[in-house]
Structures are given as C-alpha cells and as structure tokens.
N, C-alpha and C positions, 0 to 999 in steps of 0.2 A: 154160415159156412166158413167164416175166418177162424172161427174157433177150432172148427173141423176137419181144419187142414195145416194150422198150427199143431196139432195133436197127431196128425197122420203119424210121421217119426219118432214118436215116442213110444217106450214099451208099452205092450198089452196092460199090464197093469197098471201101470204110473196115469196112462189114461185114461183109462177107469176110475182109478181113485180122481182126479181133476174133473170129468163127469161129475164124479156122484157129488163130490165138494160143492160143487158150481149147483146144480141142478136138486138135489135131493129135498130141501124146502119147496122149491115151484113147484113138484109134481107131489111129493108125500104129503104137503100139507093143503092142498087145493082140495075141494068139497069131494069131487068126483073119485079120486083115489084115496082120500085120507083113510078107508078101514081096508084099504089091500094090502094084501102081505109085503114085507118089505123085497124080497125074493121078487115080484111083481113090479116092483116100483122102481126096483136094481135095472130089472130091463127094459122099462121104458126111457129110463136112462141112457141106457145104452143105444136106443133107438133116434133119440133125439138129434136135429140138426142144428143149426142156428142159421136163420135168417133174415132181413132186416129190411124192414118194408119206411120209406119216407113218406110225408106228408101227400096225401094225394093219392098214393097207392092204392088200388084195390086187392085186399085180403081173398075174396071170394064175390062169388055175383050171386044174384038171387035164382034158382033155377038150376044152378050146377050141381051137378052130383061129385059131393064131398068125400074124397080120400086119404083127408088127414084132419089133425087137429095139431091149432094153435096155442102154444102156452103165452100171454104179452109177458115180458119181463119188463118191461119199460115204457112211460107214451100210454097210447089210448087209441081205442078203437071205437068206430062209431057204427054201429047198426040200421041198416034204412031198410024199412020194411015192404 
C-alpha cells in the first residue's frame, strides 16, 4: 500500500509506466499468466496493491473463502495443511 499511495499524485501515465516497470516480470512471467496476452497482464497490473505481511502473519486461514490472490515478491510463505 506504500507504493500505492506514493503513486496516488502522480500522472495517470507516469504511474503506469512505474506499475508495469516494478510489476510486469512477477505477473508476465509466473506459470499461471505466462501465455496471456500482454493487454491482460497490463491490467492485472494495474489492479495490483502492495502489501506486506511479517513474520507470524496469517496470509489466509484454511476454510476461508478466497477473494484475491497473492504475488510474494520477497520472504517465504509456508502452507499448513
């Protein structure tokens, strides 16, 4: 969300281009979008938040019904079954 409100004030385009800079390897090149059209991948970009979970945090619980998805850019996530 720092990133996301660092960017509030700046032009439509300028942060876009910083978007797609920052972000266009995490999502273009990840298994799950790698053959979607770039047009596609633009706007998931553009949809993207940033937020930043510490050690201990819970991502998601088991049993929750999921309404987003997580890109990690950093760190490690552990899955308990």
């Amino acid at each position: 969300q720092a990133c996301s409100e660092a960017f509030a004030d700046l032009p439509p385009q300028l942060r876009f281009e910083l978007q797609l800079h920052m972000y266009l390897d995490l999502v273009g090149k990840s298994d799950l979008f790698r053959k979607t059209r770039p047009r596609v991948v633009r706007q998931i970009i553009m949809q993207l938040e940033d937020i930043i979970f510490l050690p201990g945090d819970w991502v998601a619980r088991s049993g929750e019904i999921g309404d987003c998805m997580y890109f990690i850019v950093r760190g490690r996530c552990t899955v308990f079954a």
